[in-house]
C-alpha positions as CSV (number, residue, x, y, z in Angstrom):
1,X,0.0,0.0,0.0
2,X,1.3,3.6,-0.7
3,X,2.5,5.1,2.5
4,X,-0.2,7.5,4.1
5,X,0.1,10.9,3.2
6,X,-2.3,12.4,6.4
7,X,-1.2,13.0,10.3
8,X,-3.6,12.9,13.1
9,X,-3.7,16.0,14.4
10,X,-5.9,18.6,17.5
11,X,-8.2,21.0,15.8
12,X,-9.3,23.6,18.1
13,X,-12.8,23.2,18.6
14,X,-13.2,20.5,16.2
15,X,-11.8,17.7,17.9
16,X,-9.2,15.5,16.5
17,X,-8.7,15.6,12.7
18,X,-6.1,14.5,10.0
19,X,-3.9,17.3,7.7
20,X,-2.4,16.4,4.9
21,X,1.8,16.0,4.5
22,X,2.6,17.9,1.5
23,X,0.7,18.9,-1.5
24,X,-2.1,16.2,-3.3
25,X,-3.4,17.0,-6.6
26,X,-6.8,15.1,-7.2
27,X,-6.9,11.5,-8.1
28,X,-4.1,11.3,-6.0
29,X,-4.3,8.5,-2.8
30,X,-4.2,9.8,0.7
31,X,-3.6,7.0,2.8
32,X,-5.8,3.4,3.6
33,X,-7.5,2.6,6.6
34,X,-8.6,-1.1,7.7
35,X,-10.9,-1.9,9.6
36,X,-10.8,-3.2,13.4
37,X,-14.0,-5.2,13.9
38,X,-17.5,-5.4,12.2
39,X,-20.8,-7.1,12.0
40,X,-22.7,-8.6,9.4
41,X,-26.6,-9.6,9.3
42,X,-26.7,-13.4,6.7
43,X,-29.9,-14.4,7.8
44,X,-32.0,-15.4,5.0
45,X,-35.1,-13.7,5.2
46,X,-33.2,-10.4,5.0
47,X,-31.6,-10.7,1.5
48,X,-32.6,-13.1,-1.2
49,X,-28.6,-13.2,-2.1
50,X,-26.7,-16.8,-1.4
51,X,-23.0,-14.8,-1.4
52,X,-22.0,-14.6,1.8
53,X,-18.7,-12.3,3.3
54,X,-15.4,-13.2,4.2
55,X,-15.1,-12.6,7.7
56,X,-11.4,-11.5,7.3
57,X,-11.2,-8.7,3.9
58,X,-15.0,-8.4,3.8
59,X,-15.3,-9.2,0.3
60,X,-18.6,-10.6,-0.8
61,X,-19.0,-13.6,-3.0
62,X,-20.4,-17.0,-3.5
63,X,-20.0,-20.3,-2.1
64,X,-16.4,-19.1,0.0
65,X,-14.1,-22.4,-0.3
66,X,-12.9,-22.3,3.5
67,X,-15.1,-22.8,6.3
68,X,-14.3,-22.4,9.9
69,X,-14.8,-25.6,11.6
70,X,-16.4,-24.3,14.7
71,X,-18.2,-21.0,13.7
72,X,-20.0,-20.1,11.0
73,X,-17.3,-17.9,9.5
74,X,-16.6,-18.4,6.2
75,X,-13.2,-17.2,4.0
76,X,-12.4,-16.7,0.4
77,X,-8.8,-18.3,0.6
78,X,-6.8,-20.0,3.4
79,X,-4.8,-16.6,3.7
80,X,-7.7,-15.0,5.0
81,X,-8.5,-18.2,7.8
82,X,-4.7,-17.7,8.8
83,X,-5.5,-13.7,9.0
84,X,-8.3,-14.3,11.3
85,X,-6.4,-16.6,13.5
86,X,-3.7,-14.2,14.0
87,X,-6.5,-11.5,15.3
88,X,-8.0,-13.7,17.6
89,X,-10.9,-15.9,15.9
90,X,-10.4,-18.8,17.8
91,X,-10.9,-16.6,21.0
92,X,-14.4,-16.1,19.9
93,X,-15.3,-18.7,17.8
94,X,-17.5,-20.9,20.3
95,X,-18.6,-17.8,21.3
96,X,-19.8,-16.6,18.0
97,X,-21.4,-20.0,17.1
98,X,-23.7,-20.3,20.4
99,X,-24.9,-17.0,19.6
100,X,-25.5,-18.3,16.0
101,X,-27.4,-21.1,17.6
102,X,-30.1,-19.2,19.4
103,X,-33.2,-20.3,18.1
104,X,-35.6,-17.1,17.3
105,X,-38.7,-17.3,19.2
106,X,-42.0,-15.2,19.3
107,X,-40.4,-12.8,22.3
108,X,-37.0,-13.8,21.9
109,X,-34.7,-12.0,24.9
110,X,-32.2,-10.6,22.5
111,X,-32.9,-9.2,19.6
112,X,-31.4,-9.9,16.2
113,X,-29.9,-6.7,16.4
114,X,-28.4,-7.0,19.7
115,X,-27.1,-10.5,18.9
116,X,-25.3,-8.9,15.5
117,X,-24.0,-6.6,18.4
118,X,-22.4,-9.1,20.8
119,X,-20.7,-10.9,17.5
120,X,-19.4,-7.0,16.8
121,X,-18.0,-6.9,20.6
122,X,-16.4,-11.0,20.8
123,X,-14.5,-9.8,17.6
124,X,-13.2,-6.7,19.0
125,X,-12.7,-8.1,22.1
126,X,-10.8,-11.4,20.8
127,X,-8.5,-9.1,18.7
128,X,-7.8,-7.0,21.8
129,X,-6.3,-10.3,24.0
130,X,-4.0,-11.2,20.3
131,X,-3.0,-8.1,20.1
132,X,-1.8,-8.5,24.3
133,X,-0.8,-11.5,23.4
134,X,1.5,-10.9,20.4
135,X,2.5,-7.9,22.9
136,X,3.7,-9.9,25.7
137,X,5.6,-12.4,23.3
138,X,7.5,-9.3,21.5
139,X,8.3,-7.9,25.2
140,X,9.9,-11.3,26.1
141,X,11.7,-12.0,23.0
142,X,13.1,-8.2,23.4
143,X,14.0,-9.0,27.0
144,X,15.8,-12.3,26.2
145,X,17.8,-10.6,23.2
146,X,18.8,-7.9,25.8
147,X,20.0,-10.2,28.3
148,X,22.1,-11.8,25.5
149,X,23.5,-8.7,24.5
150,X,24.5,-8.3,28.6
151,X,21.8,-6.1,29.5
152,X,22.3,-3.4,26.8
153,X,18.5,-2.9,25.5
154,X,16.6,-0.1,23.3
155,X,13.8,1.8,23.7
156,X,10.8,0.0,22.0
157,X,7.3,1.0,21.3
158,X,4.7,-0.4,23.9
159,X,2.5,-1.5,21.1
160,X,-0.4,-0.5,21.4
161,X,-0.8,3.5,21.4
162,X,-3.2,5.3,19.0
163,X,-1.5,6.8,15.8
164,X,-0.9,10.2,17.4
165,X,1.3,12.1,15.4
166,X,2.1,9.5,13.4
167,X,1.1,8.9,9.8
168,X,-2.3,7.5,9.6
169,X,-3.1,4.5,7.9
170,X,-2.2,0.8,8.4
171,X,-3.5,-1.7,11.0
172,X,-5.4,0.0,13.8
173,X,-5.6,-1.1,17.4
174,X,-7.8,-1.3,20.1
175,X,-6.8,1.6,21.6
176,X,-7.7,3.5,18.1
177,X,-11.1,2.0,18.6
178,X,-11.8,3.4,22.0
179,X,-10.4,6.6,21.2
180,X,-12.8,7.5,19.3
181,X,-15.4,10.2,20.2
182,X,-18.6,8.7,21.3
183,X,-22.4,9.2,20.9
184,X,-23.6,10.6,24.3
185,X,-27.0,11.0,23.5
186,X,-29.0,8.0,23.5
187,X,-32.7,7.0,24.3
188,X,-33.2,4.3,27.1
189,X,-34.2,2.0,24.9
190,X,-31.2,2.5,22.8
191,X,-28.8,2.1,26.5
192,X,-30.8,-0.7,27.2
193,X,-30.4,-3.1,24.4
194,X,-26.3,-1.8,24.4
195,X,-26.4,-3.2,28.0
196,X,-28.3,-6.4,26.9
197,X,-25.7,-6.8,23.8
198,X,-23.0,-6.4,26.3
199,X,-24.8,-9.1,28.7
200,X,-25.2,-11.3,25.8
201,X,-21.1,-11.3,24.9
202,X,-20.2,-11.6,28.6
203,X,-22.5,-14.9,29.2
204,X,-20.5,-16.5,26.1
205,X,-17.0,-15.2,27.0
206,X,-17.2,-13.8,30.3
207,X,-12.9,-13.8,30.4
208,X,-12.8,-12.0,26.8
209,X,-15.6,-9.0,27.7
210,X,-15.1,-5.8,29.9
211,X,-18.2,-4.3,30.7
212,X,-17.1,-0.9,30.8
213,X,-15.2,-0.9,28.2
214,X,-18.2,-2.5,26.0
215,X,-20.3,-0.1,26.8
216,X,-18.4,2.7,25.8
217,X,-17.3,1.0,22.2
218,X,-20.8,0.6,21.6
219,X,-21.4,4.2,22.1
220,X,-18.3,5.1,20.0
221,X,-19.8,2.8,17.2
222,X,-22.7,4.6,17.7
223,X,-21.3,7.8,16.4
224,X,-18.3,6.0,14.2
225,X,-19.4,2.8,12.3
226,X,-19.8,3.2,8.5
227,X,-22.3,0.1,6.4
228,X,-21.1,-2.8,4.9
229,X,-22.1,-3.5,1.1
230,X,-22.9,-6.5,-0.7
231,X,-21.5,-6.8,-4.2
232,X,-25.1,-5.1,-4.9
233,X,-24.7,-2.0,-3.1
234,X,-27.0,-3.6,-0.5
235,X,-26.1,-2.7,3.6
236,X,-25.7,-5.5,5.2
237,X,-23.7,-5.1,8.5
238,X,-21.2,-2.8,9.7
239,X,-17.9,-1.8,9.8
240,X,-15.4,0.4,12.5
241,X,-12.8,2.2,10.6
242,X,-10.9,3.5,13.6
243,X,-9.0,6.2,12.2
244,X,-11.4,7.2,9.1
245,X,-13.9,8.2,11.8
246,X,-11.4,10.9,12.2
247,X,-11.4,12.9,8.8
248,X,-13.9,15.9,9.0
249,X,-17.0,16.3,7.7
250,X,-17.6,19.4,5.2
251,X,-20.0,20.8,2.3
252,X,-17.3,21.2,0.0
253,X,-15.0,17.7,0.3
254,X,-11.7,17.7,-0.6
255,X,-11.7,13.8,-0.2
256,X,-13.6,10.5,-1.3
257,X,-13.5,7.1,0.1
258,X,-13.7,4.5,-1.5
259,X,-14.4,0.8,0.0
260,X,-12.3,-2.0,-1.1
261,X,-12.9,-5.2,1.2
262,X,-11.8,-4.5,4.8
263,X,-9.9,-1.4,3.4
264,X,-11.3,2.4,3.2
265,X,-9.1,4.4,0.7
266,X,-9.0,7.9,0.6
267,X,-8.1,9.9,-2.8
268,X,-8.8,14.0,-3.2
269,X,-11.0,15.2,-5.3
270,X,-9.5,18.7,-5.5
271,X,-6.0,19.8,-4.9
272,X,-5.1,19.3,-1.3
273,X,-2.2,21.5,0.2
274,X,-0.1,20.7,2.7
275,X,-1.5,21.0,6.0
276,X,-5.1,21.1,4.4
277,X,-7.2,18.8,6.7
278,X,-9.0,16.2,4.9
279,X,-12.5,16.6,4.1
């Protein structure tokens, strides 16, 4: 992917935003952004279409040739089953298919909506205790390295900051996620189904799910999710692009996004100078 060509930066009164590094005439590529976690509604009598989406890069098609064996998540190559693993799949996977299993009944206690919701969370959740995991692993490998080299170590990211200053663009993390702005207003129907989607992930994975922490992804997906397509332009789930949700909104864009599978790219549309924040 080209390198990103946008910083995160404060804008005074506006929040956080990103400004472009150098001049970008239009048709030119900004940066990508990929995704963190999402949801997707299959069910049948929503959509008359048989293709279904690969639960890694979100590409839509029919009959995927890999299955997971316990869940069911589907892939369109083995690459993509590998991918999953290394986020955390098999953290959730149980999880996911005992939510999958609830039969619907007449006054069923969660709704299809809040069950799409809990599947949203176990995803997010599972990548957060990899991306610990692969943490803790790099910590001790830079540890042991040090003590072979008598001690003498260097100063190494912690892993797991939001992009900052830093250019945007590339995998986000969990701390991107949460630092999101948030929807505070909500009706108390809307708070209580979030508290019964966040009941409903905690009763299948009650070591994966923090409650607080839950709560207040939901409201920043609330503010910050984009839809998922079909190959038919239909919405059929959705999708949290951590640091998309940062680019401003405005009459007069400078910017269009574009999705391509679990990847948001952002080209101008008119001439964007240097420190021009996107639009």
């Amino acid at each position: 992917m080209p390198a990103a060509r946008l910083v995160v930066r404060e804008l005074p009164g506006r929040g956080r935003g990103l400004l472009a590094v150098g001049d970008v005439a239009p048709g030119e590529q900004l940066a990508t952004f990929a995704a963190y976690s999402h949801t997707c509604d299959t069910r049948a009598s929503e959509c008359s279409s048989t293709s279904q989406c690969c639960a890694t890069c979100l590409r839509w098609g029919v009959g995927l040739p890999v299955r997971c064996s316990g869940c069911p998540a589907a892939y369109c190559s083995p690459e993509c089953h590998a991918a999953a693993d290394l986020r955390g799949h098999q953290l959730c996977c149980a999880a996911l298919q005992r939510i999958h299993a609830i039969r619907p009944k007449r006054k069923p206690k969660y709704s299809q909506e809040e069950r799409n919701t809990a599947c949203f969370l176990l995803r997010a959740f599972a990548q957060r205790a990899s991306e610990r995991q692969r943490a803790a692993a790099a910590e001790r490998g830079s540890e042991g390295a040090a003590a072979g080299e008598g001690g003498r170590g260097g100063e190494g990211g912690d892993g797991g900051e939001p992009c900052g200053g830093e250019p945007c663009g590339g995998e986000p993390c969990f701390e991107d996620a949460m630092a999101q702005e948030e929807e505070t207003e909500h009706t108390a129907e809307e708070r209580s189904s979030q508290e019964r989607a966040v009941q409903l992930a905690k009763l299948q994975a009650a070591g994966l799910i923090d409650v607080p922490a839950a709560l207040h992804l939901l409201r920043v997906a609330a503010r910050n999710q984009f839809h998922l397509f079909d190959e038919e332009e239909r919405a059929r789930g959705s999708v949290m692009y951590p640091q998309a949700s940062m680019i401003n909104h405005s009459c007069v864009p400078n910017c269009a996004m574009t999705a391509r599978g679990r990847h948001l790219v952002l080209e101008a549309i008119s001439e964007v100078r240097d420190r021009d924040v996107g639009t």
